[in-house]
N, C-alpha and C positions, 0 to 999 in steps of 0.2 A: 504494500500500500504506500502511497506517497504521502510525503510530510504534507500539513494542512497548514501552510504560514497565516492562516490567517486564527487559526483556533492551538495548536500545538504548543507546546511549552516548548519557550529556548531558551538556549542555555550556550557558554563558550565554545562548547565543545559540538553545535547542532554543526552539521554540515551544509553549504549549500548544495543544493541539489537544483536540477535544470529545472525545474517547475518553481524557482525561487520569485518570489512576490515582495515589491514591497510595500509589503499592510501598512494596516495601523498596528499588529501585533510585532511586526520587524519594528514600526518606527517607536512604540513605548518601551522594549529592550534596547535600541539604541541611545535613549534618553537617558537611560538606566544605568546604562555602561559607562556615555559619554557626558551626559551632564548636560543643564538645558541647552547650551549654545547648538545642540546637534541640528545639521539639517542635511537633506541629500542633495546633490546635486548630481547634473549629468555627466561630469566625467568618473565620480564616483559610483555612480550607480552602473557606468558601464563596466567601471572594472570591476566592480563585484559581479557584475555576468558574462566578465570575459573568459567564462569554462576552464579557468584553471583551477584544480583544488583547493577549495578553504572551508573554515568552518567562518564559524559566526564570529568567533574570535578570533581570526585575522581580519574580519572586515571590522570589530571593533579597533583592533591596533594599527590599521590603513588608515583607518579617520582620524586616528587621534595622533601619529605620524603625519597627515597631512595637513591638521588645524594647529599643528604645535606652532608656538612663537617662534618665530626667529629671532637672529639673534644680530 
């Protein structure tokens, strides 16, 4: 059976999978992770569906690797 992103519990460790959505259940785990400032955009969103393996937890550590301050 395939993951249901919009009813399924996630967690670090979920994998994306090709049928990946993103809910409102992806976007209040990413809040969760990342803290309010989170928002998606479309270079982000395509790398999370650019079919390379990751779980939930590297697309948390992408975001927060890409919103870091510079310096």
């Amino acid at each position: 059976m395939d993951f249901d992103w919009h009813s399924d519990p996630l967690t670090r460790a979920t994998p994306v999978t090709p049928n990946y959505k993103n809910t409102q259940n992806v976007r209040r785990f990413m809040l969760e992770q990342c803290g309010p400032t989170f928002k998606f955009n479309r270079p982000f969103m395509a790398w999370i569906r650019n079919g390379d393996p990751k779980t939930m937890g590297d697309v948390v550590d992408e975001w927060r690797r890409r919103e870091a301050p510079r310096s």
